[in-house]
C-alpha positions as CSV (number, residue, x, y, z in Angstrom):
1,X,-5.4,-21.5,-12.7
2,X,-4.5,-18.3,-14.6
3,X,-4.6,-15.3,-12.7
4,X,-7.9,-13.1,-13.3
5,X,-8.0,-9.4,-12.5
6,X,-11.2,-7.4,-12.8
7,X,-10.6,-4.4,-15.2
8,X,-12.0,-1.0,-14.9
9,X,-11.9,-0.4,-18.2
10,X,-13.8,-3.7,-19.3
11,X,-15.7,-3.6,-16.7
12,X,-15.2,-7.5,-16.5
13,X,-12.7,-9.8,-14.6
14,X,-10.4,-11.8,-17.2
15,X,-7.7,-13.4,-17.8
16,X,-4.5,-11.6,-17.5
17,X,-1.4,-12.4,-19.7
18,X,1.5,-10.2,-20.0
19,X,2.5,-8.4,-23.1
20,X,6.4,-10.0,-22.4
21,X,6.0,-12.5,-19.7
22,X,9.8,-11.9,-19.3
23,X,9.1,-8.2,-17.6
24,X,5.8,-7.7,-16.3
25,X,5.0,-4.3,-15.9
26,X,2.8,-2.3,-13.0
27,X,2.8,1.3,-12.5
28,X,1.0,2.2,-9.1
29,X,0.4,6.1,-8.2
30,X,2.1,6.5,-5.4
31,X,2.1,9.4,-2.5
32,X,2.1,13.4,-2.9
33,X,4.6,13.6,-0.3
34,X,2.8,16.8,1.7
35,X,2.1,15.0,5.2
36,X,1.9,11.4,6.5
37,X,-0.2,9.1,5.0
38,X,-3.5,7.9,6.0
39,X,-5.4,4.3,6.2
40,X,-7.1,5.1,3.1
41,X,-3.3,5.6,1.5
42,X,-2.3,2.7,2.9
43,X,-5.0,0.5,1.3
44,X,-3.8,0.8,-2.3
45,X,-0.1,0.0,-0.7
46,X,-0.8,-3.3,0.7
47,X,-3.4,-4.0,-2.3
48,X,-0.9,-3.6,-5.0
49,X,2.1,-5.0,-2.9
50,X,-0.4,-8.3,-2.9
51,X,-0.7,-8.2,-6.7
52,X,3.1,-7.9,-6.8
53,X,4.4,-10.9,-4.8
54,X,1.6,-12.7,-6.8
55,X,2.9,-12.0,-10.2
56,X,6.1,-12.3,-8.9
57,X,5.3,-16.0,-7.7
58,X,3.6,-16.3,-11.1
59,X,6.5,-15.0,-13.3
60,X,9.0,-15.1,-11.1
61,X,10.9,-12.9,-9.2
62,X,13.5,-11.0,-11.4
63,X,10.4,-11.0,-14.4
64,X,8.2,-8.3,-12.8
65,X,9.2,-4.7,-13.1
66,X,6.6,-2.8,-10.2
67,X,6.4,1.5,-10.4
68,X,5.0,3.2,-7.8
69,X,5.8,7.4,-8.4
70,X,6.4,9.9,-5.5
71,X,4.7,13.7,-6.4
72,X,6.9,15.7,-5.3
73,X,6.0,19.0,-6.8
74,X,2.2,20.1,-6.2
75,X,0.6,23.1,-4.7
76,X,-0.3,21.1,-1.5
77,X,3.4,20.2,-0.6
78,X,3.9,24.3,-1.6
79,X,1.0,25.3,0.3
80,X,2.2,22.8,3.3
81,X,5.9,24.1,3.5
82,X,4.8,27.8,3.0
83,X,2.0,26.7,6.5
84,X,5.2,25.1,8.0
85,X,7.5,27.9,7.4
86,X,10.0,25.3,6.0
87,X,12.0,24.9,2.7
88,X,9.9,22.7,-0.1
89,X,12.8,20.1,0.0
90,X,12.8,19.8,3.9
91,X,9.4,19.2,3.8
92,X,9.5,16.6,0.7
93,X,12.6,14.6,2.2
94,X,11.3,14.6,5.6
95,X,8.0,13.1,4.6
96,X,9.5,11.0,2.0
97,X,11.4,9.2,4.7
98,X,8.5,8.8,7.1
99,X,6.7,7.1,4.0
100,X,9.3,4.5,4.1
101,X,9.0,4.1,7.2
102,X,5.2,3.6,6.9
103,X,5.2,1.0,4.1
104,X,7.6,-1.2,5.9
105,X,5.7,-1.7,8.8
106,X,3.1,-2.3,6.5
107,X,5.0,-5.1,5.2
108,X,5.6,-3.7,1.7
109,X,7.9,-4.9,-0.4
110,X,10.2,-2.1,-2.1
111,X,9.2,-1.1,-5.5
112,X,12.2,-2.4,-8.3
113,X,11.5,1.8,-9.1
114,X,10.7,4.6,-7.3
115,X,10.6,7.9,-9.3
116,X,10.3,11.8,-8.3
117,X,8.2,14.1,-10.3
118,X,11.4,16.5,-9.9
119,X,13.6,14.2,-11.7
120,X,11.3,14.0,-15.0
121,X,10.8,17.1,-15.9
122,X,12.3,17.0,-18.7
123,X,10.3,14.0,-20.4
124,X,7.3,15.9,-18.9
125,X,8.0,19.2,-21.5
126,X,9.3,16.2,-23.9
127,X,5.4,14.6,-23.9
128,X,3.5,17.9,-23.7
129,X,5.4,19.3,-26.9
130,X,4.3,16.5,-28.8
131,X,0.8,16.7,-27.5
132,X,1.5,21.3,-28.9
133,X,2.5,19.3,-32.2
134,X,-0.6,16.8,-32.8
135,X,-2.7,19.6,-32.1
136,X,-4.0,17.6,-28.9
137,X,-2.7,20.8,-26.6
138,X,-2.6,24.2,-26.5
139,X,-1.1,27.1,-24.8
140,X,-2.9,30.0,-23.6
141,X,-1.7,32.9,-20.6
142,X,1.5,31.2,-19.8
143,X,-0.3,27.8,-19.7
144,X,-0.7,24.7,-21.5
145,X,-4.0,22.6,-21.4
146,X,-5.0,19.3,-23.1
147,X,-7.7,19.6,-25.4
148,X,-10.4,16.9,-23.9
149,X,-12.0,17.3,-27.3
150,X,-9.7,16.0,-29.5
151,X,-9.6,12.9,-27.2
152,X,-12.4,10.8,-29.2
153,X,-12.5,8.1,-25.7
154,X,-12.7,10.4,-23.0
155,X,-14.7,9.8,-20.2
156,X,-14.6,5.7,-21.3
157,X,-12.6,4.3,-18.3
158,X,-14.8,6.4,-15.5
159,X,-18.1,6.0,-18.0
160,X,-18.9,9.2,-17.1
161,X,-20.6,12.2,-19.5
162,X,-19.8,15.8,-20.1
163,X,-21.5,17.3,-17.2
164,X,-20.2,14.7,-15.1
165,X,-16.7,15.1,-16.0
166,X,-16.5,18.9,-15.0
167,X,-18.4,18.7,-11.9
168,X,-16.6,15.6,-10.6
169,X,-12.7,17.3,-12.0
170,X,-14.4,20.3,-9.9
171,X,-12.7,22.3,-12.5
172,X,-11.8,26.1,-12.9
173,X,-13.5,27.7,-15.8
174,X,-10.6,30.0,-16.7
175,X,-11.1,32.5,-19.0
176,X,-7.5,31.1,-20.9
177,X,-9.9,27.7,-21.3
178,X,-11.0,26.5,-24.7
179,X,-13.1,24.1,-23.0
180,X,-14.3,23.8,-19.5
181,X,-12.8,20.5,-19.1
182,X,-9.7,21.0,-20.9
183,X,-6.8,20.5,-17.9
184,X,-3.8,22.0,-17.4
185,X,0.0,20.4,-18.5
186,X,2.0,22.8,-17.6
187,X,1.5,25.9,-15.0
188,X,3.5,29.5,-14.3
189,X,5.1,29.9,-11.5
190,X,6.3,32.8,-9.4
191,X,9.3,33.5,-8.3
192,X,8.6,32.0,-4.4
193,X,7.3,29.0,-6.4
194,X,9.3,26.1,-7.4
195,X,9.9,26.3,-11.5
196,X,11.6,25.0,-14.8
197,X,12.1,27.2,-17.7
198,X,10.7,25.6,-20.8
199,X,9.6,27.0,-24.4
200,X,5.9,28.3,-22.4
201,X,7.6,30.5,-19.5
202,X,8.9,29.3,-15.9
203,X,6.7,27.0,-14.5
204,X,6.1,23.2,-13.3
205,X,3.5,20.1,-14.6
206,X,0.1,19.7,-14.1
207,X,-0.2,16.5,-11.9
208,X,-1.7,14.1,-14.5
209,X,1.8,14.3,-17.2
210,X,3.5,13.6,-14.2
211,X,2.7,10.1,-14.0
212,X,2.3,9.6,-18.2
213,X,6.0,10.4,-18.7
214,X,7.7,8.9,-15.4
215,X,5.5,5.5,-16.9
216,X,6.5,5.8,-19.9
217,X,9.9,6.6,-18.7
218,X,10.5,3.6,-16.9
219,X,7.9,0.9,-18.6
220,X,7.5,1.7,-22.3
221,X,4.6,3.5,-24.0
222,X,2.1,0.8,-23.3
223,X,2.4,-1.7,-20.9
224,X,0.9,-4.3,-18.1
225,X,-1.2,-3.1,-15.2
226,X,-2.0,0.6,-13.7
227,X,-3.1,0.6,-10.5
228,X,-4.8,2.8,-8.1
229,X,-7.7,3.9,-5.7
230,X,-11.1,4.0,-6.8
231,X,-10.8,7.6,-5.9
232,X,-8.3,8.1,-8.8
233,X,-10.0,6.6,-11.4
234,X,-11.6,10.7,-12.4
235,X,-9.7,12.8,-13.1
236,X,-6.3,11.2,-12.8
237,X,-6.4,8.1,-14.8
238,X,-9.2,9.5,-17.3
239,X,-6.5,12.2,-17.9
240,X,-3.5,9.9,-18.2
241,X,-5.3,7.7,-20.3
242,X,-6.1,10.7,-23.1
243,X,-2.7,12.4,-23.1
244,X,-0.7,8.9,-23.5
245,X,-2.7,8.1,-26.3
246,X,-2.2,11.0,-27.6
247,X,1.4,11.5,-27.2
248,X,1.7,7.8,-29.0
249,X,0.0,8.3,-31.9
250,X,-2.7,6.6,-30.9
251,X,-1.1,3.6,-28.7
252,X,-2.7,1.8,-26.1
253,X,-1.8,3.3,-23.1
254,X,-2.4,0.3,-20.2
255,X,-4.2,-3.5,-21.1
256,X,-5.3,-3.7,-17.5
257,X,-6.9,-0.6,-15.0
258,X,-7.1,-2.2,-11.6
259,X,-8.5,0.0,-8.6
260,X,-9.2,-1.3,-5.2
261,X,-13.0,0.4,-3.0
262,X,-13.1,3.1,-1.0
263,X,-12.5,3.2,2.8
264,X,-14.4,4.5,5.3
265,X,-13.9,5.0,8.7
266,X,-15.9,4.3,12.1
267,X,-18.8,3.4,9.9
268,X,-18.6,7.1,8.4
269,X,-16.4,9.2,5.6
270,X,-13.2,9.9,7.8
271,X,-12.9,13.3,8.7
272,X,-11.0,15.1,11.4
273,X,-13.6,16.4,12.7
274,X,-15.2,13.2,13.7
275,X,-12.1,12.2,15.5
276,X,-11.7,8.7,12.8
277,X,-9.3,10.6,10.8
278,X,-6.3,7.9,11.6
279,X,-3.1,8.3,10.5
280,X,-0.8,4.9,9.5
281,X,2.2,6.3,11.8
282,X,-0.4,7.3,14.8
283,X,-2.0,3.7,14.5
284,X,1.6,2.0,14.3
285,X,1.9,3.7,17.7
286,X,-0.6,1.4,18.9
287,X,-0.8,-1.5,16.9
288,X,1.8,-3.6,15.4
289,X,2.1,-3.2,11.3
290,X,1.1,-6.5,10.6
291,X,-2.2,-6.2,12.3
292,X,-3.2,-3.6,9.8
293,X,-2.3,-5.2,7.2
294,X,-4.2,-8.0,8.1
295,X,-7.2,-5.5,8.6
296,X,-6.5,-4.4,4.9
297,X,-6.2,-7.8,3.3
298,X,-9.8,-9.2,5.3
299,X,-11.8,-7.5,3.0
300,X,-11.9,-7.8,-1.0
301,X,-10.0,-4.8,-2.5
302,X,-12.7,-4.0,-5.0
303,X,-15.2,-3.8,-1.7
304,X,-15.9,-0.9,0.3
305,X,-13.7,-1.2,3.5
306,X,-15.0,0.3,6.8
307,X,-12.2,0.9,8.9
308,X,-12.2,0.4,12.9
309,X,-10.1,0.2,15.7
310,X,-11.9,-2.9,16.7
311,X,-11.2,-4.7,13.5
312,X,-7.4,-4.0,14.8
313,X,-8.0,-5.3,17.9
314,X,-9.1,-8.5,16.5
315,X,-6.4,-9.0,13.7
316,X,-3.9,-8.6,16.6
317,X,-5.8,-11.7,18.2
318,X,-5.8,-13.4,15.3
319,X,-2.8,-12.9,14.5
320,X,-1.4,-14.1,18.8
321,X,-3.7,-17.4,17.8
322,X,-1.2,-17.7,14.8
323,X,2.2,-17.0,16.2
324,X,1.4,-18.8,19.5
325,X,1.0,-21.7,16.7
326,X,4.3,-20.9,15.3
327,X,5.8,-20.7,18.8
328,X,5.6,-23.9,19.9
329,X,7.3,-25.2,16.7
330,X,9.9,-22.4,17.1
331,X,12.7,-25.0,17.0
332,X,11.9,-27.1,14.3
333,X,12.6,-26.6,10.5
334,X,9.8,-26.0,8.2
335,X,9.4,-29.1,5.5
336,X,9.2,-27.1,2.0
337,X,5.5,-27.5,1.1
338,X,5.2,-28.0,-2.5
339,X,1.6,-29.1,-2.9
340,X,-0.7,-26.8,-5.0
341,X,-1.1,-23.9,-2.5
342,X,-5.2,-22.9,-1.6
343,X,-4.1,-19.6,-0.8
344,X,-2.4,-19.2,-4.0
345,X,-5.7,-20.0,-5.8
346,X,-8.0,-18.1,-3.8
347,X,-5.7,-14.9,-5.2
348,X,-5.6,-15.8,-8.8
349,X,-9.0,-15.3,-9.3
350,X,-9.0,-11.3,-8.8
351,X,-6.8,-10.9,-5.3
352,X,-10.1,-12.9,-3.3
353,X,-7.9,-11.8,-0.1
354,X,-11.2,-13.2,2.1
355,X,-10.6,-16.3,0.6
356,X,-7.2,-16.6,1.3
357,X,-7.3,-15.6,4.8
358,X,-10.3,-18.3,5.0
359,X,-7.4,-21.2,3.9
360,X,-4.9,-20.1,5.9
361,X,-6.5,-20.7,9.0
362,X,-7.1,-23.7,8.0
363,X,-3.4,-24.2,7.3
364,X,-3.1,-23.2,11.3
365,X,-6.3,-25.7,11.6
366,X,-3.5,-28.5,10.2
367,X,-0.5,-27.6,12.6
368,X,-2.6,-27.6,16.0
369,X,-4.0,-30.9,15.4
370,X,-0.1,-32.3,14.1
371,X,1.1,-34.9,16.2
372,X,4.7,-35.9,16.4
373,X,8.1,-33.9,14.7
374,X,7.5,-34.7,11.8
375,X,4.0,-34.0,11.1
376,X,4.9,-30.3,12.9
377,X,7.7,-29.3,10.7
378,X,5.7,-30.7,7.5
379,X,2.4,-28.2,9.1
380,X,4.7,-25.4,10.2
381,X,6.0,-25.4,6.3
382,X,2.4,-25.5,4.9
383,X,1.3,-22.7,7.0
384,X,4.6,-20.4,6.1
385,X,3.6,-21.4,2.5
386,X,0.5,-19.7,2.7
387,X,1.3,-16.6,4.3
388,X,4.5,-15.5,2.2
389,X,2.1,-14.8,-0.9
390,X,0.2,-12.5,1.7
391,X,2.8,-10.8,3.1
392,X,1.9,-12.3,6.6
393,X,3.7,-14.6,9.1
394,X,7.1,-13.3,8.4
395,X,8.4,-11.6,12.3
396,X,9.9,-13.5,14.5
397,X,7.2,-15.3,17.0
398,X,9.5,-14.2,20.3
399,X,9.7,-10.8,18.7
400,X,5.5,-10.5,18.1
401,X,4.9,-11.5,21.2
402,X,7.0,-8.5,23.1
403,X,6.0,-6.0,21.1
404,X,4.7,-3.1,22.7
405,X,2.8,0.2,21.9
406,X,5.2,3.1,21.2
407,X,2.8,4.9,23.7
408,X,2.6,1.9,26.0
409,X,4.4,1.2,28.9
410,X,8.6,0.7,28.4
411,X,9.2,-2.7,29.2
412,X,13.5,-3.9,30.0
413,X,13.8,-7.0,28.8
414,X,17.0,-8.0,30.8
415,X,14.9,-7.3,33.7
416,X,12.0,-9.2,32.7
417,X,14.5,-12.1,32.0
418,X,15.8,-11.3,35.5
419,X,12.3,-11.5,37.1
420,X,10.9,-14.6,35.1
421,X,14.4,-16.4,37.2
422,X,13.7,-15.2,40.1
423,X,10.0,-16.3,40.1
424,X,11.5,-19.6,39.1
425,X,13.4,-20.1,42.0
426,X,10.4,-19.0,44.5
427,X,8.6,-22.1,43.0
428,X,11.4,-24.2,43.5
429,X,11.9,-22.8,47.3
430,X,8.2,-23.2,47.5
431,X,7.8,-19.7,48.2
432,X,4.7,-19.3,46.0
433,X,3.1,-15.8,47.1
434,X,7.0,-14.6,45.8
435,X,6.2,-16.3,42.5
436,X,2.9,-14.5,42.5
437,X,4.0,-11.2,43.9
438,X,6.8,-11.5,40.7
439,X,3.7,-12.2,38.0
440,X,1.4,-9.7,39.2
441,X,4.4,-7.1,38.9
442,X,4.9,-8.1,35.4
443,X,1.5,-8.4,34.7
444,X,1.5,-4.4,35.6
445,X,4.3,-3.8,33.7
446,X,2.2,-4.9,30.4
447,X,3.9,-8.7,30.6
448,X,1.9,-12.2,30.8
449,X,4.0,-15.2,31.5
450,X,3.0,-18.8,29.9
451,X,4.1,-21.6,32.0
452,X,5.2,-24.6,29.5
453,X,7.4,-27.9,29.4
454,X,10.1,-26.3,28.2
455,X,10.0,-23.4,30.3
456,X,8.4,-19.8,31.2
457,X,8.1,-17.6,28.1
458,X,6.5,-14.4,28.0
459,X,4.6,-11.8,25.6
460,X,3.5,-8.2,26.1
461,X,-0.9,-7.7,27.4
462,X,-3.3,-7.3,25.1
């Protein structure tokens, strides 16, 4: 079936096709690189990393050509390293890294681009002159706004009115303002502040040219799929949306606005206060990557997600119940399954991620109830088939099975090894309350052994 994305600007799902289906192109908003992203960051990650490998599957691999920005200039990262006492590139470089870091235990792929604010300056002042030149901008007291009234569609993609709009921008009525909602392209900045010299003094962008000139920079002046939270949608996209145009002559700016819900947390709006303000890095401490991004995935990205460490708790489960699967079959070679995939399906029509995870248990349904070699390998490669498009399934079962909390308890896996022999010999000698002296040590030390055929393996508690 063709894949179907719901559009925020239609307001409809359809049919997607790709302006050139030889490069299809997604620009994502990626992180203002201030401090360490949160579970509500991380949902538009593994969203959008899903809608990758999918058109990648669809189009194939070296025909998909995925954005995702990094803001690296913004008074919060200014405001942060001024708090910090540290240089603004210290601060950028640092977090920048700790991003990385973040998205691959997330089980993100790596965008084909990754682009700074810094590093586009110059097509930011290129794209804001000729927004001066159409007489969609103007300057005023060392800054240049965008004239929201010359944009004839403004307000169409959040379908919002007048009042709305400024309320919901929460913007400042400057007296250098045409228009209350009129928002700023370019800024003054002192001389502690980080700056460019261009034609309207020293200064740096307003964050919504940012992210119209590194797209157009790197995908053309109209192209594919722009992606994003829900939380985005006013004033950023609304904003990139009328300046584009604009700056094109009246081009289309993106064919298809796609936004995944909003995410709560413990039932309620996460707030530091109420102690459900989670962190991705402080949750990795506890829980393995892959656990939440199952967490992410189990409910539809358009949905409201309510975050909870419980939900973790039981995607690690879930996820034991799966590699214990794939542990047994360890040995054996997955058959290549080249059937029409159900998981595959259940994403073309809009990223049904509930779906999906629905069919691959019942891919893990087909290889506990295989009998015989053959049967396995041909199970083991049906199931692998329907994780990859997820982004799930893809450590190492021995590896899953011993990891342990950063915070946890340090676990020596020579010794364990050491242990599990020793135990074995006890039970040859018949010296049982040795071999159950040596399991109830290891069971303190965070370690449960399985007795199989084959031998003793092991995995870390809980």
């Amino acid at each position: 079936m063709p894949l179907k994305l719901h559009n925020t600007f239609t307001r409809r799902k359809s049919a997607f096709t790709p302006i050139d289906p030889e490069r299809v192109r997604l620009y994502v908003c990626g992180p203002t690189v201030y401090d360490d992203i949160h579970i509500g960051n991380a949902r538009p990650l593994v969203v959008f990393d899903l809608l990758y490998r999918l058109l990648r599957a669809i189009h194939g691999r070296d025909h998909v050509c995925y954005v995702r920005n990094i803001t690296d200039v913004d008074d919060k990262i200014i405001a942060r390293a001024r708090d910090l006492g540290i240089a603004i590139d210290e601060l950028t470089e640092r977090t920048v890294a700790r991003f990385h870091e973040d998205t691959a235990a997330l089980g993100c792929l790596v965008p084909d681009v990754e682009p700074r604010a810094t590093e586009h300056i110059a097509a930011m002042q290129a794209m804001i002159g000729r927004l001066l030149a159409s007489g969609h901008a103007y300057a005023a007291d060392c800054h240049v706004l965008f004239d929201v009234t010359a944009s004839r569609d403004y307000g169409r993609l959040s379908g919002r009115n007048r009042d709305d709009m400024i309320s919901g921008a929460r913007v400042e009525v400057a007296p250098y303002k045409s228009d209350p909602a009129d928002f700023v392209l370019w800024k003054p900045s002192t001389a502690a502040e980080p700056g460019w010299d261009s034609p309207w003094g020293r200064g740096r962008p307003g964050w919504h040219i940012e992210c119209s000139a590194m797209s157009e920079a790197h995908l053309g002046e109209t192209f594919d799929i722009h992606g994003g939270g829900a939380d985005l949608v006013f004033p950023h996209h609304e904003n990139e949306i009328a300046q584009s145009v604009a700056a094109h002559d009246g081009k289309p700016f993106v064919r298809f606005w796609v936004h995944n819900g909003w995410v709560m947390s413990e039932g309620e709006k996460m707030s530091k206060s109420l102690g459900n303000f989670y962190t991705v890095r402080d949750l990795l401490d506890e829980f393995p990557g892959e656990a939440l991004r199952w967490v992410l995935l189990a409910t539809h990205y358009r949905q409201p997600l309510d975050f909870t460490r419980d939900a973790l708790r039981q995607a690690r489960e879930t996820l034991d119940r799966f590699y214990g699967a794939l542990r047994v079959v360890a040995h054996m070679r997955p058959v290549e399954w080249v059937a029409t995939q159900p998981v595959r399906t259940a994403l073309e029509d809009d990223l049904n991620t509930p779906l999906a995870l629905s069919r691959l248990h019942e891919a893990l349904a087909y290889l506990n109830k295989a009998a015989g070699p053959e049967a396995q390998a041909l199970a083991k490669g049906r199931l692998l088939a329907a994780a990859a498009p997820l982004g799930l399934l893809d450590a190492d079962p021995e590896a899953w099975f011993r990891w342990l909390p950063a915070a946890g308890i340090t676990v020596d896996e020579a010794l364990i090894e050491d242990m599990i022999r020793s135990r074995e010999e006890a039970r040859i000698s018949r010296d049982f309350s040795a071999a159950d002296r040596i399991r109830d040590d290891l069971a303190s030390r965070g370690v449960v052994l399985e007795d199989r055929a084959g031998g003793t393996i092991w995995r870390r508690s809980g």
